[in-house]
C-alpha distance (Angstrom), angle and dihedral (degrees) to the residues before:
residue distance angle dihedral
X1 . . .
X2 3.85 . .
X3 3.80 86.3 .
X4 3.33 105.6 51.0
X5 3.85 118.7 107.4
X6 4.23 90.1 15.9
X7 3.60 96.9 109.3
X8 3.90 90.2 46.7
X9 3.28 90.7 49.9
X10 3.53 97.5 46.8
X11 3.70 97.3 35.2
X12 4.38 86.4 52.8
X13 3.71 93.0 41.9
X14 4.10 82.9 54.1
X15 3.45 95.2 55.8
X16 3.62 115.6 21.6
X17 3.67 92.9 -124.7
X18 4.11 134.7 90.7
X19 4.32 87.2 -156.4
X20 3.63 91.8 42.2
X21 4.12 89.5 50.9
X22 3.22 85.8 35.6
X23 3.83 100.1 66.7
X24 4.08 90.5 36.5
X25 4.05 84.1 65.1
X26 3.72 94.3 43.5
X27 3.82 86.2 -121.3
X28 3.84 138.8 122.1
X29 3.54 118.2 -100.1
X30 3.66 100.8 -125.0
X31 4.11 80.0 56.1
X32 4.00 94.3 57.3
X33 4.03 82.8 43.3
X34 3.16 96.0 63.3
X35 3.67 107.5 34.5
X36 3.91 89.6 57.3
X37 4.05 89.0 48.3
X38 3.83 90.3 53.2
X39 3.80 83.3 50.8
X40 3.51 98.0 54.9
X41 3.98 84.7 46.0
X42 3.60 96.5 56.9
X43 4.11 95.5 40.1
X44 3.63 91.1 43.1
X45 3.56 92.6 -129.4
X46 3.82 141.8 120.1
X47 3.97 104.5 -132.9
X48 3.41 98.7 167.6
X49 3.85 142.6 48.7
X50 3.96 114.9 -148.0
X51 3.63 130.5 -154.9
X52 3.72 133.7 155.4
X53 3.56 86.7 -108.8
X54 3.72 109.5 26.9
X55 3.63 143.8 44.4
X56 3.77 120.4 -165.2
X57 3.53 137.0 152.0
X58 3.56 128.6 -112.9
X59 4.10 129.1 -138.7
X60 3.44 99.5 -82.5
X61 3.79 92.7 40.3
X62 3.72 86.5 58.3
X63 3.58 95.0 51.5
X64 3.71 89.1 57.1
X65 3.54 102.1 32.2
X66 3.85 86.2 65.3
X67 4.15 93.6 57.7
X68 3.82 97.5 35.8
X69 4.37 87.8 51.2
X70 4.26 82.2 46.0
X71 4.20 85.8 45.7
X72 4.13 89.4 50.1
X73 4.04 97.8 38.5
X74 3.68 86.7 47.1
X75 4.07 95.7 48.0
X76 4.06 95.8 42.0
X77 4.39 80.9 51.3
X78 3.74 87.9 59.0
X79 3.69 101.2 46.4
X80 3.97 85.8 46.1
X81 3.39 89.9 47.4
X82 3.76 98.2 52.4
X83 3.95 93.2 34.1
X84 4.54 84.1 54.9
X85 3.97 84.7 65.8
X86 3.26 89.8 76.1
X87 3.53 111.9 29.9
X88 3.65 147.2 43.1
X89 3.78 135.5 -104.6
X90 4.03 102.2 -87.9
X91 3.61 143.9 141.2
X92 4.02 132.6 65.3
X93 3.13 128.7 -53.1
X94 4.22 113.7 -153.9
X95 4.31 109.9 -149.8
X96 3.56 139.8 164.9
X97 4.05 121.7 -169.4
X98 3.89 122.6 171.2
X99 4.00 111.9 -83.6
X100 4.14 110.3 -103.6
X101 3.49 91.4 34.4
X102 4.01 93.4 50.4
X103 3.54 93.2 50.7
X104 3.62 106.2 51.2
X105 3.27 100.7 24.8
X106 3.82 117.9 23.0
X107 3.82 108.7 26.9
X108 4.39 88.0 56.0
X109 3.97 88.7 53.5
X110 3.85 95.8 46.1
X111 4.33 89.7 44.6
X112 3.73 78.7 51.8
X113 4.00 98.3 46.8
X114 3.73 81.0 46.9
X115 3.85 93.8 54.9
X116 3.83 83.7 65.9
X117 3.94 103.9 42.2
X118 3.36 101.0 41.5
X119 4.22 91.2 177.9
X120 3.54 88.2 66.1
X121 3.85 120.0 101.1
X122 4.34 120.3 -170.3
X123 3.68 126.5 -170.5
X124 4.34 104.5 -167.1
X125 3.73 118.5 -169.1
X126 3.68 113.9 -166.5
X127 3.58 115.8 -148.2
X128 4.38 131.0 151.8
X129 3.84 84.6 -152.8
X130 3.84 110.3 85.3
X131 3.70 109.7 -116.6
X132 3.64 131.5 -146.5
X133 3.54 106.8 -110.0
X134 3.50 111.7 -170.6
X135 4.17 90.9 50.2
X136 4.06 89.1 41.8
X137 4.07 82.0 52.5
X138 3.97 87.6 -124.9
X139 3.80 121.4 169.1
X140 3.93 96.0 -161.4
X141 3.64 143.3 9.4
X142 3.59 130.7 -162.7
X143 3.68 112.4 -146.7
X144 3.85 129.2 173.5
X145 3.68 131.0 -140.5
X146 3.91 127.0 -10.6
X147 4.18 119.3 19.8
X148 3.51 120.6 -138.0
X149 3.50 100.1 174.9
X150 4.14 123.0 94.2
X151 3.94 88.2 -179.4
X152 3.92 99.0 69.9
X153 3.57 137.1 66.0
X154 3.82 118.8 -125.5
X155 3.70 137.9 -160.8
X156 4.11 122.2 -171.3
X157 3.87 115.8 -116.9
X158 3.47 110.4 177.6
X159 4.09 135.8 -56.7
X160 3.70 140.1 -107.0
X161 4.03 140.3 -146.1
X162 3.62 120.5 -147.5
X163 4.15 108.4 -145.5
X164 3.45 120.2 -157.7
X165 3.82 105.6 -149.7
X166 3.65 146.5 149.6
X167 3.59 136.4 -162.4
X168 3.58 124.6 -97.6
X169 3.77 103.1 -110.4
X170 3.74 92.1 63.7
X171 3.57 95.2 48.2
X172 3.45 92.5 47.4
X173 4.17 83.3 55.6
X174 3.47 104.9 35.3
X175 3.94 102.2 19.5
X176 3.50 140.2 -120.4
X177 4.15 123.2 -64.4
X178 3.74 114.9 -130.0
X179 3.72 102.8 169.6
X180 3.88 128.5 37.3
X181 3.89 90.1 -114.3
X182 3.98 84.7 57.3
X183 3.53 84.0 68.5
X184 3.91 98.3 68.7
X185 3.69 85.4 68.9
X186 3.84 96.3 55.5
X187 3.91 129.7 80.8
X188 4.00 97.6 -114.1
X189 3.82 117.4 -159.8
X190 3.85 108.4 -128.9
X191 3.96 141.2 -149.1
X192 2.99 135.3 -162.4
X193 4.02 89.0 -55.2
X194 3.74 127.2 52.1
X195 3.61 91.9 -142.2
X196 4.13 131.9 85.3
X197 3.71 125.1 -146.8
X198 3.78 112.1 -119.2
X199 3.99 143.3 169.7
X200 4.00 93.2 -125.7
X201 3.84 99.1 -142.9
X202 3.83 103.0 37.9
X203 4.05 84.5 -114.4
X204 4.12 119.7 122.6
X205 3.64 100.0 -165.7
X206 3.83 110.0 175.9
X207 3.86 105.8 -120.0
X208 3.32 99.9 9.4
X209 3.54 107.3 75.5
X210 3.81 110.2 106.3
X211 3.88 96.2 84.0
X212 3.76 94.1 47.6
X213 3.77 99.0 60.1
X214 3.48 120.3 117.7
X215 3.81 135.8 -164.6
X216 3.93 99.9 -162.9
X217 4.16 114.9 -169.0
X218 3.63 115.2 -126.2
X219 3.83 142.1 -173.0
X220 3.72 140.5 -161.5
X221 3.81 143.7 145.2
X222 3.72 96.7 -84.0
X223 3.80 138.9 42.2
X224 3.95 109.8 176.6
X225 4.40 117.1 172.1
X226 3.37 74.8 -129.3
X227 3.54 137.6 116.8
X228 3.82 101.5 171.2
X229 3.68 85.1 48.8
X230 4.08 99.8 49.5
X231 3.59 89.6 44.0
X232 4.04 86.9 53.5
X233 3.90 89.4 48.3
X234 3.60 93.2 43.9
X235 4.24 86.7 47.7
X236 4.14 83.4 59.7
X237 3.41 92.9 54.5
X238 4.21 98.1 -111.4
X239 3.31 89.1 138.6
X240 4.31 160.1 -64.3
X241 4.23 112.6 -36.3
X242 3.41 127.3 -172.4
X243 4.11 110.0 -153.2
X244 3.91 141.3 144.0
X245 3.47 126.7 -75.7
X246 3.76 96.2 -105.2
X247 3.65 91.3 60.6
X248 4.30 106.3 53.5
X249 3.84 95.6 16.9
X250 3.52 92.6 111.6
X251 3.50 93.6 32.9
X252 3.49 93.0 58.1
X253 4.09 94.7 42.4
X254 3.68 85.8 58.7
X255 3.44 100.4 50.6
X256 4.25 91.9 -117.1
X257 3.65 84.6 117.1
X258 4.05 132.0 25.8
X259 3.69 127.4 -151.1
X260 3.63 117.4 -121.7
X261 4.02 128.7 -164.4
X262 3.72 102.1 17.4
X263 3.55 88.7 161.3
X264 3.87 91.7 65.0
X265 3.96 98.1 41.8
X266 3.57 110.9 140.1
X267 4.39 114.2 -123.3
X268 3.59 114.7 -81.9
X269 3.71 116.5 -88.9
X270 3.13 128.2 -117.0
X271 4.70 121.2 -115.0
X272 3.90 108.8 -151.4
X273 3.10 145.0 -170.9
X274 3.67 123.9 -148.4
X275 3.50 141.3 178.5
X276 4.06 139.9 -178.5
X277 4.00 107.8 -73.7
X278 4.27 85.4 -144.4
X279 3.94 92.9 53.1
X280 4.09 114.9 75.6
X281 3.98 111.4 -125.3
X282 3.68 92.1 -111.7
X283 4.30 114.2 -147.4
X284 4.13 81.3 -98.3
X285 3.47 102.7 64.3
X286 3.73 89.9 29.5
X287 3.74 95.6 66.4
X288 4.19 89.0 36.5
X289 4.09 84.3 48.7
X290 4.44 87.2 48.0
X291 3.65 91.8 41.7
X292 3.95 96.6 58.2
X293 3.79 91.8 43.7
X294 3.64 98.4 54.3
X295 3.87 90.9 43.5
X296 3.64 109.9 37.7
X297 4.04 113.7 92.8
C-alpha cells in the first residue's frame, strides 16, 4: 500500500502532465488520476494543483516529490546494478552537443569509446540551439559554459579559453590592441553576436571574478556563423577574432596567428554534461559520461 500511486506521482510531477505520465507508465490516464488522488487521501495532503491547463505541485508536494524521485532513482540503480552482473554495456545512447565543438572534439572521443564497447549504438544531433531533452527523448547533452536549467543533472567535462588573436600581417598594418578601447579602432571578425567576452579590468583574481566580467560590443566588416570561416578570415589578416581554443590552437602554436589581450581574457568556461534529473544514469551513459571527462582537455 505505501507504494501505490508513487510512480504516478513522480512520473506527473516530472512532466507536468497526467496523459504525458500517463503514457510513460503504459497506463490510462484516468488510472494515474486516481492512484495519485487516493494518495493524497491516505497522506492527508494536497500534492498537486490542477488546472485545465496546468499541473504544478504545491509545497508539500515538493517536499515529497524530492524523496519519492530519490526512492525511484535509487530502486531503478539497484535493479541495474544487479541486472550489469550479467551483462554487458549495450544499447543506444540518443545525444545532442553544439556543432564545432561536436565535431572536433566530441564525435572522435565517442567513435573511440565505441571502439571499446562495441554493443553500444549512439545517434548525435548537433545543434547551437539548446534542445529539449526530455521531449527529443535525449539521454545526454553537452552544454558549455553557464547552466540555466534547475531540472537537469550535470556532470563537469573539461573547460575552454576563448583567445582573441589576429595574424601577424594585420598587426604589422594596423597595429597591435593593448586596451579594450583600442579595439574600437580595429576591424573585429564577428559571430553570431556583436559582443566579445572580456575580464573588464585586465585583473584575474581567483574568486572574485563575477563583477569584473565584461561583454564589450564590437564591429567589423564581416560576421560569418562560422568558426572555420572567421578563423580563415582572421588567417588572411582581415581582421581581430575572438574564438575557442579548439579553433586557433594550432594556429596560434605556430605562430600563423598571435594572441592579443591576455590580460583581459575572460575565466575558462566550463564543458558539461547533463542529463534529465527524472531519468536514472544507466551503466551506458555512465561509462560514455566517465570516458569524456577523463579524456577531454
Amino acid at each position: 500500500m505505501r507504494w501505490d500511486g508513487i510512480s504516478e506521482f513522480v512520473y506527473v510531477a516530472d512532466y507536468e502532465s497526467f496523459t504525458r505520465a500517463a503514457k510513460e507508465l503504459g497506463i490510462s490516464t484516468a488510472q494515474v488520476s486516481r492512484q495519485i488522488s487516493a494518495l493524497e487521501k491516505r497522506l492527508s495532503i494536497k500534492l498537486l494543483y490542477r488546472t485545465t491547463r496546468k499541473v504544478s505541485l504545491t509545497e508539500e508536494g515538493r517536499v515529497f516529490y524530492q524523496h519519492c524521485r530519490g526512492v525511484l532513482d535509487g530502486l531503478d540503480a539497484a535493479e541495474q546494478a544487479v541486472s550489469n552482473l550479467q551483462s554487458k554495456p549495450q544499447g543506444r545512447i540518443k545525444l545532442t552537443a553544439p556543432v564545432t565543438y561536436g565535431e572536433q572534439q566530441l564525435l572522435p572521443l565517442v567513435n573511440d569509446f565505441m571502439v571499446q564497447y562495441r554493443d553500444i549504438e549512439v545517434t548525435a544531433f548537433l545543434s547551437n540551439q539548446k534542445i529539449d531533452l526530455i521531449d527529443g527523448g535525449y539521454d545526454l547533452a553537452i552544454r558549455i559554459g553557464k547552466l540555466s536549467d534547475s531540472t537537469m543533472m550535470a556532470k563537469k567535462l573539461s573547460c575552454r579559453t576563448n583567445f582573441v588573436c589576429a595574424a601577424p600581417a594585420y598587426l604589422e598594418k594596423y597595429g597591435i590592441p593593448h586596451s579594450l578601447s583600442d579595439l574600437s579602432q580595429h576591424n573585429c571578425l564577428l559571430g553570431t553576436r556583436d559582443y566579445w567576452h572580456f575580464i573588464e579590468d585586465g585583473k584575474i583574481d581567483s574568486g572574485k571574478n563575477a563583477d569584473k566580467e565584461k561583454n564589450l560590443r564590437v564591429s567589423g566588416s564581416v560576421q560569418y556563423n562560422s568558426g572555420h570561416s572567421l578563423v580563415d578570415a582572421a588567417l588572411k589578416g582581415l581582421g581581430i577574432v575572438q574564438l575557442p581554443d579548439y579553433y586557433v590552437q594550432k594556429y596560434l602554436a605556430s605562430g600563423e596567428l598571435v594572441s592579443l589581450l591576455n590580460n583581459y581574457r575572460e575565466p575558462e568556461e566550463s564543458i558539461w554534461a547533463i542529463y534529465p534529473h527524472n531519468r536514472h544514469l544507466s551503466p551506458k551513459i555512465r561509462l560514455l559520461v566517465d570516458y569524456l571527462a577523463e579524456h577531454l582537455v
